[in-house]
Each structure stands twice: as C-alpha cells, then as structure tokens.
Z-matrix of the N, CA and C atoms (Angstrom, degrees):
N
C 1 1.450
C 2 1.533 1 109.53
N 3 1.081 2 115.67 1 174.09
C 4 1.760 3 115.58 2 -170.36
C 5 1.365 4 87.08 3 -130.68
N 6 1.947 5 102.91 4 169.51
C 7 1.253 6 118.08 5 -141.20
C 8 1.664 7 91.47 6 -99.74
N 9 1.645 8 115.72 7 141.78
C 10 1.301 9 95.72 8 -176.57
C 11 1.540 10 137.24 9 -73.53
N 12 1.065 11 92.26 10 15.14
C 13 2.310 12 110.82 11 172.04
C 14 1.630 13 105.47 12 -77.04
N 15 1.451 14 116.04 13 8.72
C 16 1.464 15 125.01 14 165.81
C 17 1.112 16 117.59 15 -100.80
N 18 1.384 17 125.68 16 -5.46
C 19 1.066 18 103.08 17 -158.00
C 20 1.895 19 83.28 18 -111.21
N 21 1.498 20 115.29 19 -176.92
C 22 1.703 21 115.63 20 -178.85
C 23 1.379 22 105.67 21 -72.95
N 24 1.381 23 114.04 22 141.79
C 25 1.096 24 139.43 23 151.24
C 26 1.430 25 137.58 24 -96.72
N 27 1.374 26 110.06 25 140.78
C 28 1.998 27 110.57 26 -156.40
C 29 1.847 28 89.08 27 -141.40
N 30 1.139 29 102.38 28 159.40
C 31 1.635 30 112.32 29 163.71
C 32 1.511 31 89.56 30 -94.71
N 33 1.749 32 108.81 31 132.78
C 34 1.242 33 120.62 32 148.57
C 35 1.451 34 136.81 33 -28.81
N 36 0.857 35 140.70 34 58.26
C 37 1.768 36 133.39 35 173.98
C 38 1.435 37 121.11 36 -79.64
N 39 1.301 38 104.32 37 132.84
C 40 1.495 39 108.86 38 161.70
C 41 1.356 40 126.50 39 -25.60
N 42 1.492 41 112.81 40 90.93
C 43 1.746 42 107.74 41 -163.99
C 44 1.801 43 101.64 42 -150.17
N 45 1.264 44 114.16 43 -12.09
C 46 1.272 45 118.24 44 159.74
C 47 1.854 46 122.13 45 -162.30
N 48 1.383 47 108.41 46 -156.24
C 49 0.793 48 105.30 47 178.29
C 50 2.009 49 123.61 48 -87.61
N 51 1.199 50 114.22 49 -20.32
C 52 1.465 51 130.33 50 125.78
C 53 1.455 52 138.69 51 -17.50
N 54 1.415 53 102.12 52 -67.53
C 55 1.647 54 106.29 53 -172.93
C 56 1.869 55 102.23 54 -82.25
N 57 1.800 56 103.52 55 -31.87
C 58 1.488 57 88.42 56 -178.18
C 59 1.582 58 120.97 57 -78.46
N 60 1.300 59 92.13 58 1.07
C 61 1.997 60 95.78 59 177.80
C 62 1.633 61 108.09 60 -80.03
N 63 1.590 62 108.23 61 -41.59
C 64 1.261 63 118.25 62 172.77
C 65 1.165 64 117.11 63 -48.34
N 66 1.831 65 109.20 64 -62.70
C 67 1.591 66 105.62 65 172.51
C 68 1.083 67 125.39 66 -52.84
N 69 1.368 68 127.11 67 -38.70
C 70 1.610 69 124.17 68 169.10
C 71 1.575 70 108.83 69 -47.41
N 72 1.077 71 118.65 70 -28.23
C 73 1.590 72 111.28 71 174.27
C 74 0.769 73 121.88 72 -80.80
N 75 1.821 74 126.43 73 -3.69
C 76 1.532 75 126.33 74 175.74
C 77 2.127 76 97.60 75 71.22
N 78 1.593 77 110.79 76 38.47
C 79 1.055 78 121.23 77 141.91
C 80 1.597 79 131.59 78 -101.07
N 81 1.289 80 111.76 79 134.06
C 82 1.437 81 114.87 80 -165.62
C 83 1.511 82 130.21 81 -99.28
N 84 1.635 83 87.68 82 -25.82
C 85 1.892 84 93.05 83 -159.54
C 86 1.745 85 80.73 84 -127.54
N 87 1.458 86 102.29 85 148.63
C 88 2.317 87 117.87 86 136.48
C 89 1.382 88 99.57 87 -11.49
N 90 0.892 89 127.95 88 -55.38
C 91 1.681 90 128.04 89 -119.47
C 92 1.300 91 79.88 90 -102.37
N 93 1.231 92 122.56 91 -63.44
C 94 1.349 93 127.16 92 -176.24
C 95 1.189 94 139.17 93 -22.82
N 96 1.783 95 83.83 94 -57.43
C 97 1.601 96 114.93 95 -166.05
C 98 1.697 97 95.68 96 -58.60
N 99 1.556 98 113.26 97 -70.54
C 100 1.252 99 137.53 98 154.35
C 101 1.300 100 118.82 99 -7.85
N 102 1.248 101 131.50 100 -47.39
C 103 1.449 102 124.03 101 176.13
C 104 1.446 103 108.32 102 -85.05
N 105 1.621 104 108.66 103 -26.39
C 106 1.362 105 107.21 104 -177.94
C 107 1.595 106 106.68 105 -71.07
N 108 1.156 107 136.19 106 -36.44
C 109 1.219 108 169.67 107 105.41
C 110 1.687 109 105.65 108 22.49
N 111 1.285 110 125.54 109 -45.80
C 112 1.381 111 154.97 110 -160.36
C 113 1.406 112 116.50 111 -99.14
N 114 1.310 113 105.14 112 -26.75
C 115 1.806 114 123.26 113 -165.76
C 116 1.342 115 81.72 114 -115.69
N 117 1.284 116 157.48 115 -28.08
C 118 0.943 117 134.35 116 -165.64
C 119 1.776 118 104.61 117 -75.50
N 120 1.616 119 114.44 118 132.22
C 121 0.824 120 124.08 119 174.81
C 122 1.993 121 128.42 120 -37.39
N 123 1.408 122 125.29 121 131.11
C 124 1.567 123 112.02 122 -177.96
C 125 1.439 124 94.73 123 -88.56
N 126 1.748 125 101.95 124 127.08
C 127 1.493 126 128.52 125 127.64
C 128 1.455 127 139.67 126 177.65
N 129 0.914 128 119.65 127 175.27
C 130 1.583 129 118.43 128 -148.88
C 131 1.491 130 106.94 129 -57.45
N 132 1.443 131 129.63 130 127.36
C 133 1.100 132 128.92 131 169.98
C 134 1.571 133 109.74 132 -62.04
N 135 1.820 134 104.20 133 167.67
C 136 1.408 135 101.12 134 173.71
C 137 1.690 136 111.14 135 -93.09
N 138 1.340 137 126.50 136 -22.82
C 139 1.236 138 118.44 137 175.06
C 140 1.993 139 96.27 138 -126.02
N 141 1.310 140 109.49 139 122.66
C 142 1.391 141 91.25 140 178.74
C 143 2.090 142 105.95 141 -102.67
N 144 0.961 143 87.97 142 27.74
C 145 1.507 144 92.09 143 175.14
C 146 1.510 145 113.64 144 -112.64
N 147 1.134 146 113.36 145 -3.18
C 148 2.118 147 125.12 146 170.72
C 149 1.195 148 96.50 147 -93.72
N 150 1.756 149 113.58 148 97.30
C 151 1.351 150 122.48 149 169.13
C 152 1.547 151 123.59 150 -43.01
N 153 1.437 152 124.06 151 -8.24
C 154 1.537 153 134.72 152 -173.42
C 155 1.363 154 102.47 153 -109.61
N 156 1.640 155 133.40 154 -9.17
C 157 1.509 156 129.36 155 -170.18
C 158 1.249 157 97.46 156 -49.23
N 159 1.352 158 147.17 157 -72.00
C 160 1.415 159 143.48 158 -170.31
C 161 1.242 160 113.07 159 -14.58
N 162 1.502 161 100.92 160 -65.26
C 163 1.877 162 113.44 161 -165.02
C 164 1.640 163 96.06 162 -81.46
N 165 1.449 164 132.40 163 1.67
C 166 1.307 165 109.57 164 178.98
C 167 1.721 166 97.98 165 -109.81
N 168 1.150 167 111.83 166 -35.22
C 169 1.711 168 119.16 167 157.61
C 170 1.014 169 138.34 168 -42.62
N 171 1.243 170 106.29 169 -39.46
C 172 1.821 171 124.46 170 -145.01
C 173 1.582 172 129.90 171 9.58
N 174 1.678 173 98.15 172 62.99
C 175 1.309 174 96.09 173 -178.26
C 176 1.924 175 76.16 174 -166.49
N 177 1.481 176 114.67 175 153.91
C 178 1.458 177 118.85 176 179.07
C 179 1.679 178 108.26 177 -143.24
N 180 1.090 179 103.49 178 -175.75
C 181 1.572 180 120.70 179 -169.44
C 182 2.030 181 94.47 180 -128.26
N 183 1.237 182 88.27 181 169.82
C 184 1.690 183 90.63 182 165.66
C 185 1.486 184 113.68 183 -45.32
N 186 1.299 185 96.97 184 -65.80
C 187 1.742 186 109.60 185 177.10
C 188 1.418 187 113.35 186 -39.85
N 189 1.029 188 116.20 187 -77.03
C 190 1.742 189 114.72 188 -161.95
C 191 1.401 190 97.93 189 -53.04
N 192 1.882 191 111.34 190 -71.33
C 193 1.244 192 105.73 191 -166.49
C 194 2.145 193 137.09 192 -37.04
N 195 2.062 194 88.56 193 -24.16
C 196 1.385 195 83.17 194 170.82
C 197 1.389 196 110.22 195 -113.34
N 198 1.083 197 125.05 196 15.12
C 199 1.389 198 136.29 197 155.84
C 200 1.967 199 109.24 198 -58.07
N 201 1.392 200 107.76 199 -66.93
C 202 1.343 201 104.57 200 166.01
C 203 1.482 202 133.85 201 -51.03
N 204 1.747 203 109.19 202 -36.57
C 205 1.236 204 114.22 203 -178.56
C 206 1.721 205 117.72 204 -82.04
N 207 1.146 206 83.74 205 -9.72
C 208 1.776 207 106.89 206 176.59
C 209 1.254 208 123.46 207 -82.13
N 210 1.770 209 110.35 208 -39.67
C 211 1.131 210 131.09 209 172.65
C 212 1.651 211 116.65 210 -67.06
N 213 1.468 212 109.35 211 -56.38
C 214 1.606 213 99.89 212 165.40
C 215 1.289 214 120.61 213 -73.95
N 216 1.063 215 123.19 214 23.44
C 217 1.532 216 116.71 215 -176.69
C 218 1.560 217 90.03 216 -101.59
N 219 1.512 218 114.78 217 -51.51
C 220 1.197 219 114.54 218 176.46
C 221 1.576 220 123.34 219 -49.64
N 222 1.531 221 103.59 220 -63.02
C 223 1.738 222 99.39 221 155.89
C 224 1.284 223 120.35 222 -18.36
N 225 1.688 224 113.61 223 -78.06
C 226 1.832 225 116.71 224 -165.81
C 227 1.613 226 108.89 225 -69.30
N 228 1.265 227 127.50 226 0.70
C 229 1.500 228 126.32 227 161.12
C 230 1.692 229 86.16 228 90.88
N 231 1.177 230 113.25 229 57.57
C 232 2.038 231 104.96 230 -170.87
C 233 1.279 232 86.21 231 -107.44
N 234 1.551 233 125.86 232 164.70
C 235 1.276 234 132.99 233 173.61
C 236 1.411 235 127.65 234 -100.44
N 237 1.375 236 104.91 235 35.10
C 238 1.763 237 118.52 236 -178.31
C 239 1.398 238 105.14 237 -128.19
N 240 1.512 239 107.34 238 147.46
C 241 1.086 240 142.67 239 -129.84
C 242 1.664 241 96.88 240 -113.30
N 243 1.225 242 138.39 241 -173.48
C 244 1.148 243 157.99 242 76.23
C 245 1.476 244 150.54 243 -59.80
N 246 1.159 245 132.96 244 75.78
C 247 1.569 246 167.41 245 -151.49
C 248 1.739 247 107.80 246 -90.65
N 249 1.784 248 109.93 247 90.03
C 250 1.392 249 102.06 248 152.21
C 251 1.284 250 114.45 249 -82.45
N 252 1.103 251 105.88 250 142.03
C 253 1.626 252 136.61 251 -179.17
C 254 1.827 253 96.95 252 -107.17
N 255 1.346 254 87.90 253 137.21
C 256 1.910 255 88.41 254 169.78
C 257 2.001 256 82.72 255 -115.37
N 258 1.701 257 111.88 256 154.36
C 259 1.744 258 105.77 257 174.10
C 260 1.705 259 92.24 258 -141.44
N 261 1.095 260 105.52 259 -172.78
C 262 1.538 261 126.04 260 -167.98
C 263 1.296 262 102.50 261 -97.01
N 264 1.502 263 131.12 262 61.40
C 265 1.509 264 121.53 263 170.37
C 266 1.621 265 116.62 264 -27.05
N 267 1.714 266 111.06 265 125.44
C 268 2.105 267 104.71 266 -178.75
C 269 1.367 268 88.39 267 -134.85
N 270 1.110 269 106.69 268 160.94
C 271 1.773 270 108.13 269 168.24
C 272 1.538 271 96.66 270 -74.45
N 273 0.916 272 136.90 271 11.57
C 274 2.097 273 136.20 272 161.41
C 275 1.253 274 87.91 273 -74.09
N 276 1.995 275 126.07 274 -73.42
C 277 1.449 276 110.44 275 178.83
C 278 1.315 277 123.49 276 -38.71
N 279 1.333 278 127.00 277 -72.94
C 280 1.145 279 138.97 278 -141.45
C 281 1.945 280 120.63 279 -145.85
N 282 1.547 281 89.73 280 90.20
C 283 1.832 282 110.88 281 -164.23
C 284 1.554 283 92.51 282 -38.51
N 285 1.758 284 111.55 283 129.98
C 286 1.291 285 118.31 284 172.13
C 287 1.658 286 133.34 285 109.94
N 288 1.687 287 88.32 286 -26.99
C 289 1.754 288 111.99 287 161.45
C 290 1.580 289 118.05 288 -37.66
N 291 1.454 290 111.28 289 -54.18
C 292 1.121 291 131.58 290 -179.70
C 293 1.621 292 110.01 291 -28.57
N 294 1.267 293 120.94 292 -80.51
C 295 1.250 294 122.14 293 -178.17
C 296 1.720 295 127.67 294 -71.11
N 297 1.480 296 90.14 295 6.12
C 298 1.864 297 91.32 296 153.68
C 299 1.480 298 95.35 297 -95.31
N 300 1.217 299 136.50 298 -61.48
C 301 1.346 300 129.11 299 162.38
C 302 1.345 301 125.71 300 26.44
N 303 2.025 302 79.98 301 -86.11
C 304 2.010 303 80.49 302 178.93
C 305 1.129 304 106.66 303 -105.51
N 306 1.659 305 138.01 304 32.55
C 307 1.406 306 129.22 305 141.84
C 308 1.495 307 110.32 306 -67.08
N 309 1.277 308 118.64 307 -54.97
C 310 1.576 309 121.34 308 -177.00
C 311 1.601 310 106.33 309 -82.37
N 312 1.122 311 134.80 310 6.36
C 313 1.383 312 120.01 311 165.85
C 314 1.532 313 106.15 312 79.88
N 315 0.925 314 134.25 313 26.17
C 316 1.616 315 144.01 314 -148.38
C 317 1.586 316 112.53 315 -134.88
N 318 1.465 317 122.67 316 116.67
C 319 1.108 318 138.91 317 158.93
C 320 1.865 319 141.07 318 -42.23
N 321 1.523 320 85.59 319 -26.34
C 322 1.384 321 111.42 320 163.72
C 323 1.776 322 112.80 321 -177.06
N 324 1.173 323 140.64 322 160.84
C 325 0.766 324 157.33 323 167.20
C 326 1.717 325 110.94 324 -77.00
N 327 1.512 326 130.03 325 119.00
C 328 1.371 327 128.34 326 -172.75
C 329 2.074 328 91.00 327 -90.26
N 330 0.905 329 110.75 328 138.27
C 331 1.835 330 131.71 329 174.72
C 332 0.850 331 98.06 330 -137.41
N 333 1.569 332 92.45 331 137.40
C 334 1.753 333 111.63 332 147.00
C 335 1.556 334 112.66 333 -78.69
N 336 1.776 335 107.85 334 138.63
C 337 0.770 336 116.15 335 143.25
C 338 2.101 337 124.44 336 -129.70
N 339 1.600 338 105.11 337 161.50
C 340 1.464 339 94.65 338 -168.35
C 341 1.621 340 105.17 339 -111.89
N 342 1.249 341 113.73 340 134.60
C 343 1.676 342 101.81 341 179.14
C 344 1.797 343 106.12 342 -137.59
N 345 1.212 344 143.35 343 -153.35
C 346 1.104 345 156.13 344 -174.92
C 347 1.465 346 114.82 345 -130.52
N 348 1.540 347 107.41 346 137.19
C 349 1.780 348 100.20 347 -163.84
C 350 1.476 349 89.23 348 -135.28
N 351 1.587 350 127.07 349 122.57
C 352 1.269 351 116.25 350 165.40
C 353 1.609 352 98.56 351 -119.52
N 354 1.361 353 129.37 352 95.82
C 355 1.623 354 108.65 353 -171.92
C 356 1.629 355 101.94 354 92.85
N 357 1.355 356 95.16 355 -155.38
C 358 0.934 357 131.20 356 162.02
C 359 1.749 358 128.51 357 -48.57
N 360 1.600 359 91.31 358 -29.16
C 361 1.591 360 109.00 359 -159.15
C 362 2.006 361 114.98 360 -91.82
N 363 1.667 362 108.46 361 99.06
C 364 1.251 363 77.74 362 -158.09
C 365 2.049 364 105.00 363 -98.36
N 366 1.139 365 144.26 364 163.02
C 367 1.477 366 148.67 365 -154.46
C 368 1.269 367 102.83 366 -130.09
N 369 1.278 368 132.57 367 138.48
C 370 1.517 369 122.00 368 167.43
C 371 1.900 370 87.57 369 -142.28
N 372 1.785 371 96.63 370 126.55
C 373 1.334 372 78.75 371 -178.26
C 374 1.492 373 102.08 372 -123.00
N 375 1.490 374 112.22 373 59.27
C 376 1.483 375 115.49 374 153.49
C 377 1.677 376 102.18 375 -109.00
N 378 1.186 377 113.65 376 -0.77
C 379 1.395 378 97.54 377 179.84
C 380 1.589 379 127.32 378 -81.13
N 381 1.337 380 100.27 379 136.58
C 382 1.850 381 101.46 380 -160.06
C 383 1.395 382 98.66 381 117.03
N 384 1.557 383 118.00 382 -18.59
C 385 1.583 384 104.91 383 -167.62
C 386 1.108 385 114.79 384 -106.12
N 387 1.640 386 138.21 385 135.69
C 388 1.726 387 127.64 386 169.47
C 389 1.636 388 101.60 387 -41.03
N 390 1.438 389 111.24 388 99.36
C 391 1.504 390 116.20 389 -177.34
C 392 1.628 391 93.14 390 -129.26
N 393 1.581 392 111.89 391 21.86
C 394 1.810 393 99.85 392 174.45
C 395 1.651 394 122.00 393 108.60
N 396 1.686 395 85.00 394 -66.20
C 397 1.497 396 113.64 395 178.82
C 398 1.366 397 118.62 396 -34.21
N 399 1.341 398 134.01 397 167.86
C 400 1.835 399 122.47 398 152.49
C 401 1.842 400 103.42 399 -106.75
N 402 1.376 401 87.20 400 -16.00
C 403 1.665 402 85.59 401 -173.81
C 404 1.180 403 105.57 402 -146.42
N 405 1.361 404 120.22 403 175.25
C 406 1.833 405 124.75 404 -162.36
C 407 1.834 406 88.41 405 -100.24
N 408 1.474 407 97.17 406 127.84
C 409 1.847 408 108.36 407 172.61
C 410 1.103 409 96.55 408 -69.84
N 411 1.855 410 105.52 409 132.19
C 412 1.442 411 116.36 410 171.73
C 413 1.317 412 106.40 411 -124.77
N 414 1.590 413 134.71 412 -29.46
C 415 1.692 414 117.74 413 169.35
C 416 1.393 415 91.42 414 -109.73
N 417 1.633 416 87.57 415 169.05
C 418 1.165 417 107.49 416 -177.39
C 419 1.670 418 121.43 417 -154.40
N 420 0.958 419 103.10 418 162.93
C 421 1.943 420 105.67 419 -144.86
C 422 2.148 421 79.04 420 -80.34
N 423 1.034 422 116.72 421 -51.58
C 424 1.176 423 136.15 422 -174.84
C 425 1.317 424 155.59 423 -148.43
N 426 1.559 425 120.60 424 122.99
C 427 1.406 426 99.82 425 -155.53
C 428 1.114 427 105.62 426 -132.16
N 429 1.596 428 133.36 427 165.97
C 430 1.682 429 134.85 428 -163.85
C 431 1.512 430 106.33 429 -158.49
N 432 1.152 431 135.30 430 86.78
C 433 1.450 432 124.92 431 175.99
C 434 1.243 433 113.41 432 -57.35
N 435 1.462 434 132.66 433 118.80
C 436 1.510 435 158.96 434 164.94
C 437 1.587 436 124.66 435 -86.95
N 438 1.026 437 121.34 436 154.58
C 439 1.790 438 143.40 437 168.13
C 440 1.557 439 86.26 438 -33.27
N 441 1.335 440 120.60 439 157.65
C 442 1.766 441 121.76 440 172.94
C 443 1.692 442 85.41 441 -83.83
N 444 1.325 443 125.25 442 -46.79
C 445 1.798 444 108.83 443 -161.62
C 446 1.299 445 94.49 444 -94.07
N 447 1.338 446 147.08 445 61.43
C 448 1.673 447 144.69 446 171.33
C 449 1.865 448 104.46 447 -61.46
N 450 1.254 449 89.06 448 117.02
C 451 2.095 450 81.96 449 178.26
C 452 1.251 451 124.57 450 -50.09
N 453 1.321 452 128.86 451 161.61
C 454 1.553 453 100.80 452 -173.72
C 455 1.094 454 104.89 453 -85.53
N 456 1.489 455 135.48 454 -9.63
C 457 1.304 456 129.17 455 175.43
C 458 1.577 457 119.55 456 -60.69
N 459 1.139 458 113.16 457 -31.19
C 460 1.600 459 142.05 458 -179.59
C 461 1.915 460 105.50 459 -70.19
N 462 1.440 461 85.53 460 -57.26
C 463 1.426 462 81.04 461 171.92
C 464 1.862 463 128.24 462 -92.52
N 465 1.353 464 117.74 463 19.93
C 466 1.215 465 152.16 464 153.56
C 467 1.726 466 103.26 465 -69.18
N 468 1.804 467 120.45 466 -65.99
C 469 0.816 468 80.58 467 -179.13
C 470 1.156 469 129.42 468 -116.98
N 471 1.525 470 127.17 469 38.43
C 472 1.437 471 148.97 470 146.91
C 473 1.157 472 95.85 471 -45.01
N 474 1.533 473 138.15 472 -55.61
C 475 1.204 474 133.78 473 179.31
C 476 1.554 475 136.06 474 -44.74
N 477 1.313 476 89.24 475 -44.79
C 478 1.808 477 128.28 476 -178.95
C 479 1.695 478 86.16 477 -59.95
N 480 1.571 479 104.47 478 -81.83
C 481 1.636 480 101.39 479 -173.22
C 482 1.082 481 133.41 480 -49.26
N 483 1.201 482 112.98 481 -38.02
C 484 1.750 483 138.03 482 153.05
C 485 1.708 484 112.05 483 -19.88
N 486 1.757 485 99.16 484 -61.23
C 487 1.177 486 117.22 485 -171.54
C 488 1.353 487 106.90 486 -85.14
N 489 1.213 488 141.12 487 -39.07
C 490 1.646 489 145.25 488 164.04
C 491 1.592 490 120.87 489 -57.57
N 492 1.297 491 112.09 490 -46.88
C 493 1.629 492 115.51 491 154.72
C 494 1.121 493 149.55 492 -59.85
N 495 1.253 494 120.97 493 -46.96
C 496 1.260 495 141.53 494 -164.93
C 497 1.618 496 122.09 495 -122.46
N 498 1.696 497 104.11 496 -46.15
C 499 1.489 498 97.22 497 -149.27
C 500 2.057 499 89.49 498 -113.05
N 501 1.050 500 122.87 499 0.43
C 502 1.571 501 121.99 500 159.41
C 503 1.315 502 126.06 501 -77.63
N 504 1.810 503 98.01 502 -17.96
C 505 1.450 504 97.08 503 -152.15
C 506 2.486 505 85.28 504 -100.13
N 507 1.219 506 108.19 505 39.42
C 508 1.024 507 94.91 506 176.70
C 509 1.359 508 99.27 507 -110.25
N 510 1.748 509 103.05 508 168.04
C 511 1.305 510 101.09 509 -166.27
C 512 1.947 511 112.59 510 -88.18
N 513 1.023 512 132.26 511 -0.47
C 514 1.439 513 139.68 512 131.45
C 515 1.427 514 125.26 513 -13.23
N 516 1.808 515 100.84 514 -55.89
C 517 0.995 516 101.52 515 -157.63
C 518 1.140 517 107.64 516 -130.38
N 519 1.380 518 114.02 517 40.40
C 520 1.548 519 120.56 518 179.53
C 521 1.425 520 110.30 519 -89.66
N 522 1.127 521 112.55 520 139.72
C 523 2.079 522 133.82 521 174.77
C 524 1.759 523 87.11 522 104.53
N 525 1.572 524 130.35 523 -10.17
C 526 1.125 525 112.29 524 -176.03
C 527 1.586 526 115.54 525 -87.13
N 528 1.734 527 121.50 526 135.79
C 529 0.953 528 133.02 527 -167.97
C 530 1.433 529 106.36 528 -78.12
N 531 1.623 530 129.81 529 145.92
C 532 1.359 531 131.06 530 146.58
C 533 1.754 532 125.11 531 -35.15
N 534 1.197 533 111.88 532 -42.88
C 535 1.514 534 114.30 533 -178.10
C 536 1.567 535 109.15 534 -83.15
N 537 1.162 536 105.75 535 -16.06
C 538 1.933 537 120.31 536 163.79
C 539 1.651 538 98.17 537 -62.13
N 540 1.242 539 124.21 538 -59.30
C 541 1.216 540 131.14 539 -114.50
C 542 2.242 541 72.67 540 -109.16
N 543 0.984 542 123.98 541 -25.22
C 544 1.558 543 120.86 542 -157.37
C 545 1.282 544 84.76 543 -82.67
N 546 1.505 545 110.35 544 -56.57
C 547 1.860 546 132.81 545 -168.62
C 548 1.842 547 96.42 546 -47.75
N 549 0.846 548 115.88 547 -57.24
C 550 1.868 549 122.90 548 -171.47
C 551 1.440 550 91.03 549 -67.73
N 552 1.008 551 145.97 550 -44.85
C 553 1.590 552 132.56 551 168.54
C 554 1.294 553 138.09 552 -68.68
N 555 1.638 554 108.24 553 6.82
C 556 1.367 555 117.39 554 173.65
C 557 1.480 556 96.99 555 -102.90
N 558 1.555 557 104.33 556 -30.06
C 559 1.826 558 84.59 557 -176.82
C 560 1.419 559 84.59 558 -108.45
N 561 1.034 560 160.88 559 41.55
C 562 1.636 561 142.72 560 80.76
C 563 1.254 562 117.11 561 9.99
N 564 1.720 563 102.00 562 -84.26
C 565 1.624 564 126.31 563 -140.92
C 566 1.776 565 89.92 564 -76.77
N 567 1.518 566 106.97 565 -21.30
C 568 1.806 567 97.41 566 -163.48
C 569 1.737 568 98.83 567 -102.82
N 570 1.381 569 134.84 568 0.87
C 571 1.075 570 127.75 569 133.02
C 572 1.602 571 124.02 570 -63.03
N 573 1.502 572 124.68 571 -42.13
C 574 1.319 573 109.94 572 171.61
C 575 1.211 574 109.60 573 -67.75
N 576 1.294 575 141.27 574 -51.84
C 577 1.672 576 146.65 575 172.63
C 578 1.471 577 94.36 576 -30.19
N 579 1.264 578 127.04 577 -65.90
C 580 1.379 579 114.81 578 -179.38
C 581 1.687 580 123.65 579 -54.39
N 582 0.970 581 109.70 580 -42.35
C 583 1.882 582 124.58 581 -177.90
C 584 1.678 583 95.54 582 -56.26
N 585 1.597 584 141.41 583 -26.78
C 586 1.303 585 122.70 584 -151.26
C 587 1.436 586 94.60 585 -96.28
C-alpha cells in the first residue's frame, strides 16, 4: 500500500457532517484527518452502520475507519474512493488461519478487506495498527469501490456476489462450496478478533 501523503489534499471546510466534526477538533487538512484517522486505535465497532461510531468509539475496523476517511473525502470534493478488497486469508497473513484451513478443506480463506483508492494510489489506514494481520494485504482476489458508509448488510452481500462470480469460479478453488467458503469466514473473523 502507499503512504497516505499520496493521496489529495484539501483544507477542511464546513461541507458536511464529517468535516465539521473534524473542525471541532481543530483539524485542518485530508491528510490530517487521515493520520488522525490512522492513530486511532484497531477494533471492532459496536454498531458499524452509525456513520459517527469512530468519533464516539475512538477506535475503528477497516470499515469504519475508511468509511470516515471516505466520507470526508466525499464532502471536500477529493477524488478518492473507498475500495473493498476481498484477499487470500494464509497463516503468513494472519497466525492461526492454518487450522481453519484444513477444517474447511480450503487453500485460503477469501476476507474482506477495506482501503482507499485515489487512481492508481491505494491507502490502508489500519496499517501500523494491532489489526490481527502480520503484514499489510497487498493483492487481492477482488476489488469493488463502494459508498464510504455501505451497510454491512450491503457489504455482506458484495461479498456473497464477490464469492458467486468471480472468486469460486477459480481454479484453486474448484469442487469448493459457497456454504464451505461462508462457514471458514466466521471462524476467520473470530481468529482475527482474537489476534487484536
């Protein structure tokens, strides 16, 4: 991923409900927000569908954190995105994968992950943070730029289609079932829940 001083930068203005939370913090710039954004501690919000959980939490997930950074970008008229990524969960990512692995018969585990796309330029700003991982996800099986606040139900089933379109029909993972592939992502998400 690249460093977020690539991506555009704007002075904050009064332009939503976003930039004026920022300004109340005596934040000024994108960049800012974003690093502030960056330091904020990783973990799972309690509602990730309250576009403000971050600032009432102060701690985020992939989701929220680029949900917000996504959201004022949209505010200041910036040209970056919000980008789910689906990646190849390995026990290289994420110590412990392994033995969902060969419970589900599975080569890797498909995850969401959420990052920032302006161009070419892509941002992930949990990286640096106990987010699970051992290393920052750089390919990815599949990707779809989305709304910064996408419900999670919405992005549930981006996943679903994700997984029915594209990412079953590889040859890896052929004879493997969808309800295989959903089942290995619940004890996925509760091995990373454990890692943070």
């Amino acid at each position: 991923m690249d460093p977020l001083t690539r991506l555009p930068d704007a002075a904050v203005t009064i332009a939503g409900p976003y930039a004026q939370t920022f300004i109340d913090m005596g934040i000024a710039r994108f960049h800012e927000a974003c690093r502030w954004v960056q330091q904020l501690p990783y973990g799972y919000n309690s509602d990730k569908d309250d576009p403000m959980i971050l600032f009432k939490e102060k701690k985020g997930s992939c989701t929220t954190k680029h949900a917000v950074a996504g959201g004022l970008a949209i505010e200041l008229g910036l040209p970056v995105t919000k980008t789910i990524g689906i990646y190849a969960m390995t026990e290289a990512i994420v110590t412990g994968t392994q033995a969902v692995l060969e419970a589900f018969g599975l080569p890797y585990v498909p995850m969401i992950h959420c990052f920032l796309t302006s161009g070419a330029v892509r941002v992930d700003l949990t990286e640096g943070n106990r987010n699970g991982k051992n290393r920052p996800v750089e390919d990815f099986l599949y990707t779809e730029d989305v709304r910064p606040a996408i419900p999670e139900k919405a992005e549930y089933l981006l996943y679903r289609r994700a997984l029915t379109e594209v990412i079953l029909h590889l040859p890896e993972l052929s004879g493997v079932e969808l309800k295989q592939v959903l089942q290995a992502r619940e004890a996925g998400i509760k091995v990373l829940k454990a890692r943070i």
